[in-house]
C-alpha positions in Angstrom: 9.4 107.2 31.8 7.1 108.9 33.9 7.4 108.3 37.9 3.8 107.4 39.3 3.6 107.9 43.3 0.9 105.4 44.6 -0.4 104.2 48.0 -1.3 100.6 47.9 -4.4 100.5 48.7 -5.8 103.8 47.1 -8.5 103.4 45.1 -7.4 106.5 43.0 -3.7 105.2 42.6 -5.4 102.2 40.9 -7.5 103.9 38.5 -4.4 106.2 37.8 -2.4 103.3 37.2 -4.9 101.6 35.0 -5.5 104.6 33.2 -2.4 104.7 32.2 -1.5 101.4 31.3 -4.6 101.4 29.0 -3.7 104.1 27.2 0.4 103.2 27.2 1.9 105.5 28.8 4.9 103.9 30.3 5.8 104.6 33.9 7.2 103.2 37.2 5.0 102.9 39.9 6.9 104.1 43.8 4.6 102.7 47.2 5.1 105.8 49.2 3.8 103.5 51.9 7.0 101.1 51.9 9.3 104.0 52.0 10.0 106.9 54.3 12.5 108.4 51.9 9.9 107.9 48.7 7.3 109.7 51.0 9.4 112.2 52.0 10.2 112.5 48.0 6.5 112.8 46.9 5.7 115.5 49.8 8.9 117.4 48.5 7.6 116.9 44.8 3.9 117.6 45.2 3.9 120.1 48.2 1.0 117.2 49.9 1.0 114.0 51.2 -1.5 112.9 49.3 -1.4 110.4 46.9 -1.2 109.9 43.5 1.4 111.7 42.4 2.2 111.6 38.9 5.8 113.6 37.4 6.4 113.3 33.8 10.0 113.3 32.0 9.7 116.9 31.9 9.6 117.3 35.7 5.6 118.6 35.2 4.0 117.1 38.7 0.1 116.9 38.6 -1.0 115.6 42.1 -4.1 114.2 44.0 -5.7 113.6 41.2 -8.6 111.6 39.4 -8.1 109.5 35.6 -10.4 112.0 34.3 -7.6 114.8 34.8 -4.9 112.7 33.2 -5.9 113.3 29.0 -5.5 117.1 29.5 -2.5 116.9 31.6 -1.4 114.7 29.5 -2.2 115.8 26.3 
């Protein structure tokens, strides 16, 4: 399962999270905002600390990013 890093709130964290619930891809949404580790996690991952953050089971991390990246990362 993929691991999605999100801000509540962010209106690209919801259209990533949408995206990929419409297209079903599994994957487990982390509020970077309710964590300090979980931020400190995604700013480790991603190199940023801006949000989303998406890492697939291969450990491939695309971040800050728009649902119009996600096909071709995905894909």
């Amino acid at each position: 399962m993929m691991t999605l890093y999100i801000k509540r709130g962010c209106p690209w964290c919801d259209m990533a999270e949408e995206w990929l619930s419409q297209h079903g891809h599994p994957y487990q949404a982390i509020d970077v905002l309710s964590s300090p580790g979980d931020f400190a996690s995604m700013k480790r991952i991603s190199g940023q600390s801006l949000a989303p953050v998406l890492v697939t089971n291969d450990g491939r991390v695309l971040a800050d990013f728009g649902p119009e990246e996600l096909p071709g990362f995905l894909a």
